[in-house]
C-alpha positions in Angstrom: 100.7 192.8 128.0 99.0 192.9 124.2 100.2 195.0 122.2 97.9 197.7 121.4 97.2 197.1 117.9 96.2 193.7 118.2 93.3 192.3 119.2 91.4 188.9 119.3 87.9 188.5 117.7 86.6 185.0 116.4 89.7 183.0 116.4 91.5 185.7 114.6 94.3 188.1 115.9 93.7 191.1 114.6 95.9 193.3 113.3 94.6 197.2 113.5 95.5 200.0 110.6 98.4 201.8 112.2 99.0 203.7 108.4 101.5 201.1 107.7 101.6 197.6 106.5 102.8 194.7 108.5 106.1 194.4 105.9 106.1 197.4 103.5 106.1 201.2 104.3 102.7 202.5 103.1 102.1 205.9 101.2 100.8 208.2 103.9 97.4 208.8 101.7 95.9 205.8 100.3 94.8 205.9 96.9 90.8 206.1 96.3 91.2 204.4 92.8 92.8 200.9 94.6 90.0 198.5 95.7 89.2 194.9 96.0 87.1 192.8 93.5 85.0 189.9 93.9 83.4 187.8 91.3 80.6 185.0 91.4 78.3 183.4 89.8 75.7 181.6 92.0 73.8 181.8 95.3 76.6 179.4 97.3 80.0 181.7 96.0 78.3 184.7 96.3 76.8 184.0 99.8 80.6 183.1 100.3 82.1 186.7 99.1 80.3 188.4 100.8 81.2 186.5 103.5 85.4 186.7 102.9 84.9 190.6 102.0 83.6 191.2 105.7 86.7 189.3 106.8 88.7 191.2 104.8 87.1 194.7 106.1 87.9 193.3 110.1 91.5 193.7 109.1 90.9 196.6 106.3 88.2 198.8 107.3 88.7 201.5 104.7 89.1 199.0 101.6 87.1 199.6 98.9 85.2 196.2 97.5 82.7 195.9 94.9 81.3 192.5 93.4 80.8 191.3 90.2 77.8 188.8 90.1 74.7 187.1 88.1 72.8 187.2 91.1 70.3 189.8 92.5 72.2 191.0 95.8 72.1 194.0 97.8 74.5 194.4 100.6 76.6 197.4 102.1 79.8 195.7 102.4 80.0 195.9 98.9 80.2 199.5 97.7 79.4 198.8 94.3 77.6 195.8 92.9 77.8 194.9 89.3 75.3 192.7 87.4 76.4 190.5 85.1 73.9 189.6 82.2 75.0 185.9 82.3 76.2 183.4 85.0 79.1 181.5 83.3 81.4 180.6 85.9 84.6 182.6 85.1 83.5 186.1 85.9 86.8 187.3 87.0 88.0 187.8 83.6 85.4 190.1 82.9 85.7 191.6 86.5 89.7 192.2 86.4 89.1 194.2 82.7 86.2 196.2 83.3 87.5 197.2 87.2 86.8 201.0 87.9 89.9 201.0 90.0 93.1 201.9 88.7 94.7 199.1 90.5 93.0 195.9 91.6 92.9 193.1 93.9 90.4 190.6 92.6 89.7 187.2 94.9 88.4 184.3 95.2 84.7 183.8 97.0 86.9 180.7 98.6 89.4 182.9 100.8 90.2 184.0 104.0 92.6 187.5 104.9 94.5 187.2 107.8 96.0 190.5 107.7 95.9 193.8 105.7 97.0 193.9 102.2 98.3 197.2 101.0 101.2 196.2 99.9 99.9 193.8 96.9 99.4 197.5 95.7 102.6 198.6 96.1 104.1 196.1 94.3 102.1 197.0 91.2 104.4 200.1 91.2 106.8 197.9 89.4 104.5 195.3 87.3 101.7 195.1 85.2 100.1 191.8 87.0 101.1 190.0 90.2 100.1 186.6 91.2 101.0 183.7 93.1 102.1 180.1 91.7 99.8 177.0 90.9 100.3 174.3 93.3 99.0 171.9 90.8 101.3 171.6 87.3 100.1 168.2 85.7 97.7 169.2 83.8 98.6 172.8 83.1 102.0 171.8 81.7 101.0 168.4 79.3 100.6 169.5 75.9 102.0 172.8 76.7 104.7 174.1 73.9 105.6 176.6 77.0 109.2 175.7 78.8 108.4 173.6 81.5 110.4 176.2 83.8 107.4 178.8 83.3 105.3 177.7 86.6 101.5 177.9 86.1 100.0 180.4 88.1 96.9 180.4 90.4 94.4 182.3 89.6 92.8 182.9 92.9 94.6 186.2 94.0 95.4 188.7 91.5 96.5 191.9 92.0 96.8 193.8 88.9 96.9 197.3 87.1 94.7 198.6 84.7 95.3 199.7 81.1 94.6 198.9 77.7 96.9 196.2 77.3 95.1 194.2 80.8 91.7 194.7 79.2 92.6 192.7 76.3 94.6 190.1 78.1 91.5 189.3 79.8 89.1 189.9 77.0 91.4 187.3 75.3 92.0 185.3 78.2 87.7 184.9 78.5 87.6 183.7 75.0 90.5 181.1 75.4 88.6 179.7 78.3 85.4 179.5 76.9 86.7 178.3 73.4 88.2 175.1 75.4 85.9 174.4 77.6 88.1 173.7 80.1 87.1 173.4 83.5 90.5 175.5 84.8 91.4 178.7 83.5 95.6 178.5 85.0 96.1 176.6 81.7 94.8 179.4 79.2 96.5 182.2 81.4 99.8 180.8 81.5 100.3 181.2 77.7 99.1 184.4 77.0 100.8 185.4 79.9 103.9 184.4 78.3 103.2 185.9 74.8 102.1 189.2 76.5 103.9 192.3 77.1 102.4 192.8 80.2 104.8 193.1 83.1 104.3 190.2 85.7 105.5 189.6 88.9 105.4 186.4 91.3 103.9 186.9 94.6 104.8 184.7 98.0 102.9 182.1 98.8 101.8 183.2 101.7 99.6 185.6 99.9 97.5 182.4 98.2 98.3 179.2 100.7 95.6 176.5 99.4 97.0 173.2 100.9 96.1 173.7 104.9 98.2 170.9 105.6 101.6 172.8 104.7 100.8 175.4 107.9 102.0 172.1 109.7 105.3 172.4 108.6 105.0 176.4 108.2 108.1 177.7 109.6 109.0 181.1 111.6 111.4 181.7 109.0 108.7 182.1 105.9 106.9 185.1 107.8 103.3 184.6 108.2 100.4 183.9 106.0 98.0 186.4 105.0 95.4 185.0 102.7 94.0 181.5 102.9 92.0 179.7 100.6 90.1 177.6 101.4 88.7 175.3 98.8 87.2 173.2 101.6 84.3 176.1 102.0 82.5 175.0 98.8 81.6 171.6 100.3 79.8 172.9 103.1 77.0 175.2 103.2 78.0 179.0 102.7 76.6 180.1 105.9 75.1 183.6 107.1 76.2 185.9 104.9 76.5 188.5 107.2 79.0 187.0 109.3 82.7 187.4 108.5 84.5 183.8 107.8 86.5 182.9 111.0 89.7 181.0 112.0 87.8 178.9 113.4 85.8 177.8 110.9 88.3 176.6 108.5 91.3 175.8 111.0 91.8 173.3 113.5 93.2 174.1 116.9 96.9 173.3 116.6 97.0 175.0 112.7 94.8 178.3 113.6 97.2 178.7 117.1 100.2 178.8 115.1 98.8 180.9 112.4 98.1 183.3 115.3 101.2 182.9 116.6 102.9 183.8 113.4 100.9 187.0 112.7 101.8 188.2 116.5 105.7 187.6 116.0 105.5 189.8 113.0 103.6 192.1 115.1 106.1 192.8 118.1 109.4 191.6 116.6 111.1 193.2 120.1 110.0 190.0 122.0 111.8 187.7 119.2 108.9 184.9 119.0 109.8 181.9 116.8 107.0 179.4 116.9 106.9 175.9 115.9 105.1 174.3 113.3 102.6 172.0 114.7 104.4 168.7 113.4 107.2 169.7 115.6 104.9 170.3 118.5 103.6 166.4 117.3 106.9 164.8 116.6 107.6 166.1 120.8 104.4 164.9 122.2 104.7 161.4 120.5 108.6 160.8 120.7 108.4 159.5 123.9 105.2 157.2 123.5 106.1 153.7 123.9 104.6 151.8 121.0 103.7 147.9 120.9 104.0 145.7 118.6 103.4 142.0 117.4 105.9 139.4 118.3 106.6 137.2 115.2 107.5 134.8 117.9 109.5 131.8 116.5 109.0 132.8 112.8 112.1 130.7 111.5 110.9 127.6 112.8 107.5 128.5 111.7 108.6 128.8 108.3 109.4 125.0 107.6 105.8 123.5 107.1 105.6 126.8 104.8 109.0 125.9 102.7 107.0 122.0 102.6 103.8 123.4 101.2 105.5 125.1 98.3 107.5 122.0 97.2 106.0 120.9 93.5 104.4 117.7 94.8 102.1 119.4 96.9 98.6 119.9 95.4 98.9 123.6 95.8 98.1 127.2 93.9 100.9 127.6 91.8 101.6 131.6 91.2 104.6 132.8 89.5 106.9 130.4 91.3 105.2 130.6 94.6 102.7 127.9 96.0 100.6 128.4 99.0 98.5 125.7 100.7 95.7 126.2 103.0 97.7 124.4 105.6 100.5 127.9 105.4 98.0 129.4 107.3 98.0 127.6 110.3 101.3 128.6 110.9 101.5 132.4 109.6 99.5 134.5 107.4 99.5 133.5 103.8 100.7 137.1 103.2 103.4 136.5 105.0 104.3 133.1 104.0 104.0 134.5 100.5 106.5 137.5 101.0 109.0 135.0 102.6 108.5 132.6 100.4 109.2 135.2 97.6 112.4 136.9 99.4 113.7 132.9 99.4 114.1 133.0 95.4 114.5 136.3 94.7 116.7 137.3 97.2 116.3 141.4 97.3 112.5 142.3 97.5 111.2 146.0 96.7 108.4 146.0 98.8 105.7 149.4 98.6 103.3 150.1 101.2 100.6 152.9 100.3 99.1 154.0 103.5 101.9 153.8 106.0 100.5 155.3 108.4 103.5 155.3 111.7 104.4 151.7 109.8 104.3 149.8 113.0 100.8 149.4 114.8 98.3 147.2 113.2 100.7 146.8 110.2 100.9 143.2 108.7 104.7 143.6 107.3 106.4 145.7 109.8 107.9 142.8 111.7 109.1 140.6 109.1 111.2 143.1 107.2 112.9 144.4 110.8 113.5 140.5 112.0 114.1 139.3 108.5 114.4 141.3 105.5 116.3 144.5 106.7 119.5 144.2 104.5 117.7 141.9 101.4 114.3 144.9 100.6 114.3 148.2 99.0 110.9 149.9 100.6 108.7 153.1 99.2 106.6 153.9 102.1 103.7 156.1 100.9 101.8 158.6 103.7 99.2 161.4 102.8 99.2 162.5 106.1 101.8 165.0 107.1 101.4 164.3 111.3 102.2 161.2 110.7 106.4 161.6 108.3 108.4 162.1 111.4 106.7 159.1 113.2 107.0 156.9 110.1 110.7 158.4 110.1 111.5 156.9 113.4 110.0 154.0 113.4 112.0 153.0 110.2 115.2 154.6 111.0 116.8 150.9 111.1 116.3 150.2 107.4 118.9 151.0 105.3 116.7 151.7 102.0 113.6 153.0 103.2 112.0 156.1 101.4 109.5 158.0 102.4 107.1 160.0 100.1 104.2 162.3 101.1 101.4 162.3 98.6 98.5 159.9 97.8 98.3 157.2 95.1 95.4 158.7 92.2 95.3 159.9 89.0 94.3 163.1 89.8 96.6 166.2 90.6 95.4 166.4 94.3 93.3 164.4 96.9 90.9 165.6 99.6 91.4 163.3 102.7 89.1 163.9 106.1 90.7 163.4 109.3 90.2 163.8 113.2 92.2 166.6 114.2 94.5 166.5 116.6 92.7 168.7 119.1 90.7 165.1 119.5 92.7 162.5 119.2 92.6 161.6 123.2 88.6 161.4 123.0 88.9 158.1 120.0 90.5 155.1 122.7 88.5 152.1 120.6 89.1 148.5 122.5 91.0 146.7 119.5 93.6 149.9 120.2 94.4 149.3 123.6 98.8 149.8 124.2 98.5 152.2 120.6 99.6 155.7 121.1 97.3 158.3 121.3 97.3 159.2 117.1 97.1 155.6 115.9 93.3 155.3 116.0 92.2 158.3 115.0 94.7 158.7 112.7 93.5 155.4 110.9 90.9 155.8 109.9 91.5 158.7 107.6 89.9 158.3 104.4 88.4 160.3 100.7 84.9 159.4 102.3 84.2 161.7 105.0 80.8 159.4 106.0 83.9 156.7 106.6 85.4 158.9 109.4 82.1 160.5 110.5 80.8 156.7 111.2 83.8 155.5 113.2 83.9 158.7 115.0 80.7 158.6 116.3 80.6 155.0 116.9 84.0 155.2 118.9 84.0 158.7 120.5 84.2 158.7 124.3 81.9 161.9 124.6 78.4 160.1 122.8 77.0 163.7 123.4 79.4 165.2 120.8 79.5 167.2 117.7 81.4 164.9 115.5 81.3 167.6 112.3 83.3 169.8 113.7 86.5 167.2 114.7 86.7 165.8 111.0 89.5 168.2 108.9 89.8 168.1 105.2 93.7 167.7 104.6 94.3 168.6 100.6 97.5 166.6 99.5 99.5 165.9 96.2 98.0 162.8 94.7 100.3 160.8 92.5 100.4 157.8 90.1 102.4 154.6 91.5 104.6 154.4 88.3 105.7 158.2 89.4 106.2 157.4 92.6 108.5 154.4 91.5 110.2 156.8 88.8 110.6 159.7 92.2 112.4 156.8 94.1 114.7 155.7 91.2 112.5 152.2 91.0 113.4 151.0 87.4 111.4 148.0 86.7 108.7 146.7 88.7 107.8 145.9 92.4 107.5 142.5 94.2 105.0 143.4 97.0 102.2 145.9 97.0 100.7 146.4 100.2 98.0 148.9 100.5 96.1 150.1 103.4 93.8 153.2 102.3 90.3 152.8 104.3 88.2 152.5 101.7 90.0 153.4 98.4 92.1 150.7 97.8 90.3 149.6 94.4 91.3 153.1 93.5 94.6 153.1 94.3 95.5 149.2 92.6 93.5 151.0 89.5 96.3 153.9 89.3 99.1 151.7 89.7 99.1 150.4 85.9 99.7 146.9 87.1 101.0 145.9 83.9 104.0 147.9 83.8 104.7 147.9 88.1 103.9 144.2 88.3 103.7 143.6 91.6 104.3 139.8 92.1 102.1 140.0 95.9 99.5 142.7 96.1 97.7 142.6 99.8 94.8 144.9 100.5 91.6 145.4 102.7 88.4 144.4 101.3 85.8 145.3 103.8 85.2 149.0 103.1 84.6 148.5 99.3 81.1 147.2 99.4 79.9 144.8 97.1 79.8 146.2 94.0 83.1 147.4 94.6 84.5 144.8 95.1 83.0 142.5 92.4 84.5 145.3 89.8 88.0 144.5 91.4 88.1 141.3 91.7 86.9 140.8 87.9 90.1 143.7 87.5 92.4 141.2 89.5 91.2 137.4 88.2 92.8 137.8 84.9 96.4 138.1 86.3 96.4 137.2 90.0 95.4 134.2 92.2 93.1 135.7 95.1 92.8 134.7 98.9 91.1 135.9 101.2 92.3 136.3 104.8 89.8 137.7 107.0 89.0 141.3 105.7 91.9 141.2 103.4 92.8 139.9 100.3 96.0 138.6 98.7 96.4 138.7 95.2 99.4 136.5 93.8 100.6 136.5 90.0 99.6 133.8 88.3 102.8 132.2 86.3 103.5 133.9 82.9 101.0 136.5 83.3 
């Protein structure tokens, strides 16, 4: 039987006024001087508060909301509108000082509640300024005089209270901003947040969740989310402003089910729900798949008209010790022949592979370090994607030295990868995948170039009739450089093979791992999805320090000696 305040509208489970919020107890009488601010400049942002603020009235009816904004906009979920005489694209700092409310919320255009929010005016009866922490620290903290323990805060969802001293702070916080012409204000507000007298207080992170991708690993135990935000919405049109933003909209099956699901257990605690995050739900369905792989049948025997090609008298490529003949191909890859050959002089081989994906199907290497170099490699198996760490866990449970790190390879703080989601994984069952489980295809292709995925989808989709839009995700996750991802596994020195598999941005990831200082002796990569030009720029990158071959629609690239 539902309970009776809840119900289910647009992918949301609502969550009716009952006088008390879901977590705190709630002053009888609600104050008329606490109220909600949005601030925009442009058509797109403002288009999408007005949006978020009719979202935020389905769970808050008797909020108060006004908007700050450069444009000329009337609408009655708003009940004030402020016109700004310029459109500079930090309003909020002029919004949070000149509020008319004694204590406000101000938010994003970007976000989505899930729940009423009384409470984030509650707490202000104990700070100045509340706010939840920055996901991304990189830039924020270089150059900063700051201690590195002070986490940079995002700016997103503030809930603050008003007085002389908040006026200034943002009156001083606008001028940093502008006066560095920095394209993030988190940077500017972490110091004079530090040098002011103002009061603050950290907020959960439920109350500002930007990376979608951690709700797959949200557990019962962190309580549920109640604001989301969504950085995804401004690369899509802003829609009918009008309508409320939706679950559906900005969730995918399995993720908006379990955000649901975590809103209800709060809800009616009596019947003691404890849902699992959706990677558990994944790591049960695909447990029990039986995966295939390629037999490296015979690969000792194999190996002895290799050894023969690399001996000096043969009229070969010599790289850095290691010769390869065209003949090595006849028996097994030159990649191969190449990491074996290697593993022969060197003994113990640290081997990284960006892009593991579940590190067994369609993966060039996976066979030759479980027949042959399981006790003689050190591996750093890179993955993005969050479905896929507990597969990529089991299927490399037998190696003694195997870590496994979830980010990208880039020089930025963050990546946006697009991805089938899960919901439609059994409709993607290509021909060249038959025996894979049911992620592998769709799982593959994910890539930074959404027309990537949208290509193979619709080229490979069992339904021809389908909406392919709406099955592509945008999955936010850390991006890193490959000499930090060495320094995170404890890798002093440099590498010995570089393998990377990353659907189109390989050049991009060989250009952020500082070859020079990781010196990977074997670099192997896939050429096809770089395009021309593309691929003339990194081949001219490579040519100075490697030897390249190509094998089909890959490339190995093998240090030259001395270089």
């Amino acid at each position: 039987m539902q309970n009776p305040n809840m119900s289910q509208k647009n992918g949301f489970v609502k969550l009716k006024k009952t006088g008390k919020s879901m977590t705190e107890n709630r002053h009888e009488n609600q104050l008329p001087s606490e109220g909600f601010v949005f601030a925009t400049s442009g058509m797109e942002y403002t288009t999408l508060a007005r949006r978020a603020a009719r979202t935020l009235l389905s769970h808050m009816p008797d909020a108060s909301i006004d908007l700050f904004t450069s444009e000329e906009v009337s609408d009655p979920v708003f009940e004030r509108i402020h016109r700004l005489d310029n459109d500079w694209f930090r309003p909020k700092m002029h919004a949070l000082g000149n509020s008319r409310f004694d204590r406000t919320v101000v938010l994003d255009a970007d976000i989505v509640v899930l729940a009423p929010l009384y409470e984030l005016f509650d707490v202000l009866d104990y700070c100045d300024i509340a706010a939840v922490e920055a996901i991304g620290r990189r830039k924020i903290l270089e150059g900063s005089s700051l201690p590195r323990s002070l986490p940079p805060v995002n700016s997103g969802v503030i809930a603050a209270r008003q007085s002389g001293r908040l006026n200034q702070f943002c009156l001083d916080w606008e001028k940093e901003v502008r006066n560095s012409n920095a394209n993030i204000d988190q940077i500017a507000f972490r110091e004079l947040l530090y040098r002011s007298d103002l009061k603050y207080y950290p907020l959960g992170m439920e109350y500002n969740v930007i990376l979608m991708e951690s709700l797959d690993v949200w557990r019962f135990e962190r309580g549920a989310p109640r604001i989301l935000h969504v950085r995804e919405l401004h690369t899509r049109p802003a829609g009918n402003p009008e309508e409320p933003i939706t679950l559906d909209e900005v969730l995918g099956g399995s993720r908006r089910a379990h955000v649901e699901n975590l809103l209800a257990s709060e809800l009616e605690p009596e019947k003691q729900l404890k849902p699992n995050p959706p990677i558990v739900n994944l790591r049960n369905r695909v447990k029990n798949i039986e995966t295939t792989t390629r037999k490296d049948a015979g690969l000792k025997r194999k190996l002895h008209s290799v050894w023969k090609n690399i001996l000096p008298r043969e009229k070969t490529n010599a790289t850095n010790g290691i010769s390869i003949s065209a003949a090595s191909g006849k028996s097994i890859s030159k990649y191969l022949s190449a990491v074996l050959a290697l593993a022969s002089q060197k003994g113990q081989l640290r081997i990284c592979i960006v892009g593991a994906n579940d590190g067994v199907n369609n993966d060039p290497i996976f066979n030759t370090i479980r027949n042959h170099l399981r006790d003689n490699s050190q591996l750093v198996l890179v993955e993005p994607q969050p479905y896929l760490l507990p597969i990529l866990e089991e299927n490399y449970k037998f190696h003694p030295d195997a870590q496994i790190l979830n980010c990208a390879i880039g020089e930025g703080e963050t990546l946006t990868l697009h991805a089938i989601q899960p919901d439609y994984w059994d409709q993607f069952t290509p021909a060249y995948s038959k025996g894979w489980p049911i992620y592998r295809a769709p799982l593959g292709v994910t890539s930074i170039y959404r027309e990537n995925v949208t290509a193979w989808a619709k080229e490979n989709c069992s339904d021809t009739n389908a909406d392919i839009e709406p099955m592509v995700e945008c999955i936010e996750v850390k991006s890193q450089t490959l000499s930090e991802v060495l320094q995170q596994a404890n890798w002093k020195g440099g590498i010995d093979v570089l393998q990377v598999d990353a659907e189109g941005f390989d050049d991009e990831v060989i250009y952020s791992s500082n070859l020079d200082a990781t010196r990977p002796s074997l670099i192997y990569f896939e050429q096809k999805l770089l395009g021309n030009r593309r691929w003339s720029s990194l081949r001219n990158h490579l040519e100075a320090s490697y030897q390249l071959f190509k094998e089909g629609h890959d490339v190995l690239a093998i240090r030259k000696a001395g270089k």
